[in-house]
C-alpha positions as CSV (number, residue, x, y, z in Angstrom):
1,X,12.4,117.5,61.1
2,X,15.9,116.2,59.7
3,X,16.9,112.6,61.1
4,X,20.0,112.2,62.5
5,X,21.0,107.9,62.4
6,X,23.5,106.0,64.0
7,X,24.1,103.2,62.4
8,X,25.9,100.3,64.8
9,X,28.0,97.6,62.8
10,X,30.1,97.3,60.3
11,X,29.3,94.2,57.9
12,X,27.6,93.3,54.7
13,X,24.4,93.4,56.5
14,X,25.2,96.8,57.8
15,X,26.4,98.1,54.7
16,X,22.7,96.9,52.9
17,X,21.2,99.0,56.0
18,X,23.3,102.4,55.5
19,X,22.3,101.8,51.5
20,X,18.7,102.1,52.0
21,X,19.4,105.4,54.2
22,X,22.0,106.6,51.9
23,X,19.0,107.8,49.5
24,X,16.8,109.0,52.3
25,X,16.9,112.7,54.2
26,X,19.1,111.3,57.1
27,X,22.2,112.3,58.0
28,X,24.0,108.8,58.7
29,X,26.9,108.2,61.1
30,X,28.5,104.9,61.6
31,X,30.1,103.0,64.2
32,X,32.1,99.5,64.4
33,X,34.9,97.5,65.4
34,X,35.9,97.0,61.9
35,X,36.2,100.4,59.1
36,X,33.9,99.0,56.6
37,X,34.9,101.1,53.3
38,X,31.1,100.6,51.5
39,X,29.4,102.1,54.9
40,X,32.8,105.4,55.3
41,X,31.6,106.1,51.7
42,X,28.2,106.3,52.4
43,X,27.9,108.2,56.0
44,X,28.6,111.3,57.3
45,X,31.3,110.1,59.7
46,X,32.7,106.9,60.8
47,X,34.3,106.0,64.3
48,X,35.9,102.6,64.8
49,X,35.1,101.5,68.4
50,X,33.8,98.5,70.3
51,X,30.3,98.3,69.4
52,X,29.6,95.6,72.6
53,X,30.2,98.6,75.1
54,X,27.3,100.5,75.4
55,X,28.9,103.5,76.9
56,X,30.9,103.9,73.9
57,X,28.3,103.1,71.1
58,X,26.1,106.3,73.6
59,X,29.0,108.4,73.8
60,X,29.5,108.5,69.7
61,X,25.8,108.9,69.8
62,X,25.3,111.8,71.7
63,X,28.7,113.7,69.8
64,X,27.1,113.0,66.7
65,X,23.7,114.1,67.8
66,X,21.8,110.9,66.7
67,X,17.9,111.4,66.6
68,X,17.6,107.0,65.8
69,X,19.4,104.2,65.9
70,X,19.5,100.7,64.1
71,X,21.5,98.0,66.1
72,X,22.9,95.9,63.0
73,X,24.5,92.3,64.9
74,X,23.5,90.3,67.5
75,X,26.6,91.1,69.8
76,X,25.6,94.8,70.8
77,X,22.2,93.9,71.3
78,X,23.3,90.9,73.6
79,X,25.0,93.2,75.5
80,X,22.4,95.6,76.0
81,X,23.5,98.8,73.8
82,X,19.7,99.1,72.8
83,X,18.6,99.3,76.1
84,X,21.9,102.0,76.8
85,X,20.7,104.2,73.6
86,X,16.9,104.2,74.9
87,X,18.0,104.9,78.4
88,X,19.7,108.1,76.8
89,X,17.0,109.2,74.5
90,X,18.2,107.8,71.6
91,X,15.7,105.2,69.7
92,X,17.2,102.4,68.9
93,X,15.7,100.2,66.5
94,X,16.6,96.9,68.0
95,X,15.6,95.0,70.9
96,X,16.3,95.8,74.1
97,X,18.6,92.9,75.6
98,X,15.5,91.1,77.3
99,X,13.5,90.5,73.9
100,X,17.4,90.3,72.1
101,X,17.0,86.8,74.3
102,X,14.8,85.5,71.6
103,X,17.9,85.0,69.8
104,X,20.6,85.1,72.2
105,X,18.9,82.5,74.6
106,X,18.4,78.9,72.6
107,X,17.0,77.7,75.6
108,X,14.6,80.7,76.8
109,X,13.7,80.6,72.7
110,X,12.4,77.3,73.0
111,X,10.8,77.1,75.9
112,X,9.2,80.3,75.6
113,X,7.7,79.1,72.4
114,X,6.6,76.2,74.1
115,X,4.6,78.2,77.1
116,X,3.4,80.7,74.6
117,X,2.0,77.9,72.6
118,X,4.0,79.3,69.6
119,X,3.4,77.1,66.3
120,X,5.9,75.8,64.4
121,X,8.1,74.5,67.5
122,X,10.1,71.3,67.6
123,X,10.4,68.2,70.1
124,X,13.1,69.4,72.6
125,X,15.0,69.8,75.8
126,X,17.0,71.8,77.3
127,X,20.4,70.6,79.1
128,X,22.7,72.6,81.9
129,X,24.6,69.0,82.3
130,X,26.7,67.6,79.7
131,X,26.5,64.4,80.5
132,X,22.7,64.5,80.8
133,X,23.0,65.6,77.2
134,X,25.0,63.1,76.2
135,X,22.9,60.5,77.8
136,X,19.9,62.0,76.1
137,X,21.4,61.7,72.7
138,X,21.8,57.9,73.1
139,X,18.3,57.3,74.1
140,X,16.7,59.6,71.6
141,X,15.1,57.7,68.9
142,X,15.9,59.7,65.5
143,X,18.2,62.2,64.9
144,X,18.9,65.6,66.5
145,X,20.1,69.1,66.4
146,X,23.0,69.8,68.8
147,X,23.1,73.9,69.5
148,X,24.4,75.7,72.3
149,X,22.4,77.8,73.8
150,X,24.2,80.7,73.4
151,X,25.3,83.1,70.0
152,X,28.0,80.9,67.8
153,X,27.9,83.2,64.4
154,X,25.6,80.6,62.9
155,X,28.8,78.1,63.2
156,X,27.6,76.1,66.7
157,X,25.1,73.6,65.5
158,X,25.7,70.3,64.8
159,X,23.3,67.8,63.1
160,X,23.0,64.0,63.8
161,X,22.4,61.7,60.6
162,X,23.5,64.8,58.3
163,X,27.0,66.4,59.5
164,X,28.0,64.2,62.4
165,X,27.3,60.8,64.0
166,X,25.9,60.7,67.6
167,X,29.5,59.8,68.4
168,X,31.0,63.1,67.1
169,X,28.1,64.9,68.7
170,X,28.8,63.9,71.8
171,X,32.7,64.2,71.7
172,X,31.7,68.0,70.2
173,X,29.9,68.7,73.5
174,X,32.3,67.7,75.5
175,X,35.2,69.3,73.7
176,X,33.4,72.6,73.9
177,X,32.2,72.3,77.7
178,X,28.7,74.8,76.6
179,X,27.3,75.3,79.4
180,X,23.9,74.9,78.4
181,X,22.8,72.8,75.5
182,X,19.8,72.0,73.7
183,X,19.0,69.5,71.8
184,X,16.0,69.0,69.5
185,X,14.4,67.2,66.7
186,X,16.4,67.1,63.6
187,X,14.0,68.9,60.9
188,X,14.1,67.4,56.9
189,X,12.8,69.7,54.6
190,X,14.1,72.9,53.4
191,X,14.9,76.3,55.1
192,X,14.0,79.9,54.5
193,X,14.2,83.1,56.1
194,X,11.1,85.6,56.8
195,X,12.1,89.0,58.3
196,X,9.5,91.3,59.7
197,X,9.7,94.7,60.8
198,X,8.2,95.1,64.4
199,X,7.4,98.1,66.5
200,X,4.0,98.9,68.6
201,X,2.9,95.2,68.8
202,X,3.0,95.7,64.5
203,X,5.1,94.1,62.0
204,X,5.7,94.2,58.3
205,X,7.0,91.5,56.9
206,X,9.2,90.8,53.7
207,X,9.8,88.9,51.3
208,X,11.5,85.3,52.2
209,X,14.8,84.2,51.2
210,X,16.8,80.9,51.1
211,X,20.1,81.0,52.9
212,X,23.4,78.6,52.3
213,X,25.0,78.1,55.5
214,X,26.9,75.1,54.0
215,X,30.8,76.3,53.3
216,X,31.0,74.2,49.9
217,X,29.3,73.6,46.8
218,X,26.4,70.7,47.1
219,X,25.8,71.9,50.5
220,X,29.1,69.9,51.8
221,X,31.3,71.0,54.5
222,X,30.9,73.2,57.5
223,X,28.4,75.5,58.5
224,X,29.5,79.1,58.0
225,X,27.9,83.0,58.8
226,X,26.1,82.0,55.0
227,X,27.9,81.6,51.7
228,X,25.3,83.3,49.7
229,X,21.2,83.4,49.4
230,X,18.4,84.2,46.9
231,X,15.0,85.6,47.2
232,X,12.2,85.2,44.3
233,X,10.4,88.2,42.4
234,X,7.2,87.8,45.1
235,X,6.9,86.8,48.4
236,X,7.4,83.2,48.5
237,X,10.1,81.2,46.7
238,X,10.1,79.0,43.9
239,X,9.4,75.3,45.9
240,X,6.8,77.3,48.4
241,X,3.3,78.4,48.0
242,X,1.1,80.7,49.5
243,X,0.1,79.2,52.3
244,X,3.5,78.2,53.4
245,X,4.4,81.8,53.6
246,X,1.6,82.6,55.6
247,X,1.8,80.0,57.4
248,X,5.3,81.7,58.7
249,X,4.1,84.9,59.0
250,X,1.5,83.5,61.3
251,X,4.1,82.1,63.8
252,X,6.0,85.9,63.6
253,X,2.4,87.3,64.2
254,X,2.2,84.7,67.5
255,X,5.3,85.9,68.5
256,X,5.2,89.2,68.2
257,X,2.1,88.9,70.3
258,X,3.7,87.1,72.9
259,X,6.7,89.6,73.5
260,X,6.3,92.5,75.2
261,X,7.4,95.7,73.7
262,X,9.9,94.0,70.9
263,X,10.7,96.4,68.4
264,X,13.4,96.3,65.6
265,X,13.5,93.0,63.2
266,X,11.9,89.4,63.8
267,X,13.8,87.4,61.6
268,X,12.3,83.6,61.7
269,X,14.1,81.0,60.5
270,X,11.9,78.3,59.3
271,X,12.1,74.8,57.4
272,X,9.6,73.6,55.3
273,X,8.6,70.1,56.1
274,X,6.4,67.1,55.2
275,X,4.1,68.7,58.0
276,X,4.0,72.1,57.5
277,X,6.4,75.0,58.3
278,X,8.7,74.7,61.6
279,X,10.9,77.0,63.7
280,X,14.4,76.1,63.4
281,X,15.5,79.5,65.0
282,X,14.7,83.5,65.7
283,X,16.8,86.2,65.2
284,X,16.5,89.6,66.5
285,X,18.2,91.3,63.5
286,X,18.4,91.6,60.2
287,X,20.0,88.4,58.7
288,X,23.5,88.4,57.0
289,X,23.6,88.0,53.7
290,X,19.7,88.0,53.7
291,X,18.9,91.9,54.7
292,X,21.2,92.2,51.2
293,X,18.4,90.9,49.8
294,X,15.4,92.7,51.0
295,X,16.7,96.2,51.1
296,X,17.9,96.4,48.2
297,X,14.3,95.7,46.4
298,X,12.6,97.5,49.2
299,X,10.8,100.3,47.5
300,X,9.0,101.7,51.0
301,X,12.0,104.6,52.5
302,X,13.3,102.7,55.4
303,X,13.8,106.1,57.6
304,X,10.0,106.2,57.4
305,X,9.6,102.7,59.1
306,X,12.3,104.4,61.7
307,X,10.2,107.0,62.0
308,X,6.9,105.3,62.5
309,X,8.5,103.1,65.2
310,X,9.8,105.7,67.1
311,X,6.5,108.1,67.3
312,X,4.3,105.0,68.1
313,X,2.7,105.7,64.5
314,X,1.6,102.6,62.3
315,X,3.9,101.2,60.5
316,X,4.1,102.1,56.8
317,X,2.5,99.3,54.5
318,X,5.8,97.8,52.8
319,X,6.2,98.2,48.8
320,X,8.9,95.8,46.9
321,X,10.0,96.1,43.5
322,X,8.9,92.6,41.7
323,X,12.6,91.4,41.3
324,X,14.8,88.7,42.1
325,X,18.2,89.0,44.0
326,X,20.5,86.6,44.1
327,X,23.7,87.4,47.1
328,X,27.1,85.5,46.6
329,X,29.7,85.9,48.8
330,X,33.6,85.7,48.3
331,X,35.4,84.6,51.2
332,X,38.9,84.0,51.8
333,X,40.4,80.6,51.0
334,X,39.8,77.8,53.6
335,X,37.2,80.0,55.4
336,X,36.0,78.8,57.6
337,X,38.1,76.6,59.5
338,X,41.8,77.8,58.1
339,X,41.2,80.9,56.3
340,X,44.2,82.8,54.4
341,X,43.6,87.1,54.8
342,X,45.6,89.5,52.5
343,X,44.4,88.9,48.6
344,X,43.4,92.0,47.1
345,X,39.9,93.0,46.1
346,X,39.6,93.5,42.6
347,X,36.4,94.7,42.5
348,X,34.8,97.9,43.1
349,X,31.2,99.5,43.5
350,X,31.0,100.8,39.9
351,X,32.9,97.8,38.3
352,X,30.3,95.3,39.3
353,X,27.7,97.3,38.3
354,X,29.4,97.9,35.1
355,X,29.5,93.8,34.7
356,X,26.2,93.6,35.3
357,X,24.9,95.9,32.3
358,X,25.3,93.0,29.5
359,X,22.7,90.7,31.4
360,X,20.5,93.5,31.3
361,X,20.4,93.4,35.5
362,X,21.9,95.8,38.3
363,X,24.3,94.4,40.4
364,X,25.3,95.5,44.1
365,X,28.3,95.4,46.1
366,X,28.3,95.0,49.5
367,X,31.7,95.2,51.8
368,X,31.6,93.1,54.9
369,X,35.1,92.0,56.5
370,X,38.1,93.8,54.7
371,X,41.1,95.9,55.4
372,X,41.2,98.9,53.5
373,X,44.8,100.0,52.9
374,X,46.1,103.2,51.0
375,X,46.9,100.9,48.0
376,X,43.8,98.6,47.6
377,X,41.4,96.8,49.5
378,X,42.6,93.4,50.9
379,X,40.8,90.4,52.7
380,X,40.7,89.2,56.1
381,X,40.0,85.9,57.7
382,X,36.0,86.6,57.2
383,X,34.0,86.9,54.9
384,X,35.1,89.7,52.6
385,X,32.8,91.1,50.3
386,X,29.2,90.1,48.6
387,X,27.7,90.7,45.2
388,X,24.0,90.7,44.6
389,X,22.4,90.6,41.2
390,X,18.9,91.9,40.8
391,X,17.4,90.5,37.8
392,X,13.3,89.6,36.6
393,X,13.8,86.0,37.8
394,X,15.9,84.4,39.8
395,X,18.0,83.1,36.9
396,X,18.5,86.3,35.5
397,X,19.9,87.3,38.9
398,X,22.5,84.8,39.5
399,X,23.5,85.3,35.6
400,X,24.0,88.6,37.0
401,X,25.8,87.8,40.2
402,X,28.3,85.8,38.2
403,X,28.8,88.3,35.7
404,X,30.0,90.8,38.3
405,X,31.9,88.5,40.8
406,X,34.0,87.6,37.4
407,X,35.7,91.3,38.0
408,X,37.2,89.8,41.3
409,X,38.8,87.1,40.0
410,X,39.4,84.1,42.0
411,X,43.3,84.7,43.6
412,X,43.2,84.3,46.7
413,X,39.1,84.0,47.0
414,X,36.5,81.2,47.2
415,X,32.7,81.4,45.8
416,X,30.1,78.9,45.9
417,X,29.1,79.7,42.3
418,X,25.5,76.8,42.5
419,X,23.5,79.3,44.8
420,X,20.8,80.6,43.0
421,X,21.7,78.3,39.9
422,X,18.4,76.8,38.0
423,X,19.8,73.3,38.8
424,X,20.1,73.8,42.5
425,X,16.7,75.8,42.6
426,X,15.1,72.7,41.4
427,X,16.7,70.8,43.7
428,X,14.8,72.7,45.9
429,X,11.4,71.9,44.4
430,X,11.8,68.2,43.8
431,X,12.7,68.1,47.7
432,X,9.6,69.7,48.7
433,X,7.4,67.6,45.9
434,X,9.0,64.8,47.6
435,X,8.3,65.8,50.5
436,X,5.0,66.4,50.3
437,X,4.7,62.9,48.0
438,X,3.7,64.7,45.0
């Protein structure tokens, strides 16, 4: 039986997702807020709508006939369209707004973790008071990580000792008036991403990749949605080992186990510390840019993982081609706090893969926030587009990546051009030697 997919969301993440599908049997619709040109060149029809109303995201469902579904960001699921598409008979691989808490909840996240006797979890607590918070911070001895507890676009955390003072954290909470706060131990050590395919009280898992969240080169300035990320030609990457990956997997594995009925991606976020791997966060989604690079190496058809999920079936065993991606994105400039839309995009699907042939790599593009007019393709005030280069090492990758983002120029664009660089890798790996007082 032919598949018919709906594919909810309209960003560089989404456009990875309706990539991988593009080469399967499915016919592919598409649905978002924003018309992402990547994802209308790839599906069978697009509809701009407001993917947080689950009566519309079911409506273009049920005219397009959808069979599955894969709930791409964080907002829809928040707002229940999963459970919306289920309720109608349409699988949605996603959580249903319950499990989406995991990641939508900061506060349910930790202290679920805590009653579930997850691994992995921090020193915390969990605030509905500001000045309780407050009060806390100047008690606590050591630093601390300052979230809201609800969704921020990666962009709500602040960090004692590192980005702020106490001082500024406090003035930050009361600026903002969250209404609910946690705060928990600051974690030193360095972060990575494992994301896990889940469905039947299985997962799958992937191969980890290093996010920068930092807006500037060096890891300076302010956190953003990510400025770029890298994944290695195995599982782990280059300043992990074996056991630290597995060590991860084992807290998805725990929390899988402890959630009832989750089904669509796990994504853990974890840092790697002087005593083993820690949870800085879940998400229940793919992450963006880092589902730019898993799909792209992911050899397994990803409508058969739809498949299996919906029919109860096993999961299919995952298969990745041994390569290394490296993801850069361009944003406008002075993303993120005064960003400047309306450059135009200079480069195009086939010229970054025509870039890419001298390094003797493929390279990908991948829209995510642009505004396709009938003369070009012209930023916005998010981040516009990525580039990721697939290569036999992680060098080779970013060589790649550079080669192609040097068809887009730099008018009217920003790039942090060390992610993925040999010197920052190292970085990495003298961090965790450090660390680990090697």
């Amino acid at each position: 039986m032919s598949e018919t997919v709906l594919l909810v969301g309209g960003g560089g993440r989404e456009h990875a997702i309706a990539r991988a599908l593009a080469d399967s049997e499915a016919e592919l619709h598409a649905c978002a807020g924003n018309r992402n040109p990547g994802i209308a060149a790839l599906a069978d029809s697009f509809e701009t709508l407001e993917t947080t109303n689950p009566t519309a995201v079911v409506a273009f469902a049920e005219d397009v006939g959808a069979t599955l579904a894969v709930v791409g960001p964080e907002g829809p699921l928040a707002a229940g369209v999963a459970d919306a598409l289920d309720d109608a008979g349409v699988y949605a691989f996603g959580p249903r707004e319950a499990e989406a808490r995991i990641e939508t909840d900061k506060a349910f996240q930790r202290r679920f973790m805590r009653e579930k006797s997850i691994p992995g979890c921090p020193d915390f607590e969990t605030f509905e008071d500001v000045d309780a918070a407050c009060e806390y911070i100047d008690e606590y001895d050591g630093d601390l990580a300052v979230k809201p507890a609800g969704l921020t676009g990666g962009k709500g955390v602040r960090v004692t000792g590192d980005q702020v003072t106490k001082e500024e954290a406090k003035e930050h909470l009361r600026e903002e008036a969250y209404d609910r706060v946690v705060l928990e131990e600051r974690l030193v050590g360095e972060e990575f991403t494992v994301q896990a395919f889940v469905a039947s009280g299985q997962l799958r898992v992937t191969p980890a990749v290093q996010d920068h969240k930092r807006a500037y080169e060096g890891d300076e300035g302010p956190n953003t949605g990510g400025m770029g990320s890298y994944s290695d030609a195995g599982l782990e990457l280059p300043f992990m080992d074996e056991d630290d990956y597995r060590e991860a997997v084992d807290v998805l594995e725990a929390t899988v186990d402890a959630l009832d009925d989750y089904k669509g991606v796990l994504y853990g976020q974890f840092m790697l510390t002087a005593d083993g791997v820690k949870v800085v966060e879940f998400n229940a989604r793919f992450g963006d840019p880092e589902a730019m690079n898993t799909l792209p190496v992911l050899n397994t058809d990803f409508l058969d993982v739809l498949v299996a999920a919906r029919d109860g079936e096993d999961l299919p065993q995952l298969s990745f081609s041994p390569k290394a991606t490296v993801c850069k994105y361009a944003v406008p400039e002075g993303y993120p706090t005064d960003p400047s839309a309306g450059a135009k995009v200079a480069i195009d699907e086939e010229s970054a893969a025509d870039a890419a042939e001298d390094s003797e790599g493929d390279a990908l593009l991948f829209y995510a926030s642009v505004d396709e007019r009938e003369d070009g393709i012209y930023t916005t005030t998010s981040r516009s587009f990525a580039v990721v280069g697939i290569g036999d090492d992680v060098a080779q990758a970013e060589r790649v990546a550079e080669d192609a983002l040097a068809v887009a120029g730099e008018e009217g664009l920003r790039v942090r051009h060390d992610v993925g660089t040999e010197a920052l890798v190292q970085r990495r790996i003298d961090h965790v030697a450090e660390l680990r007082g090697e």
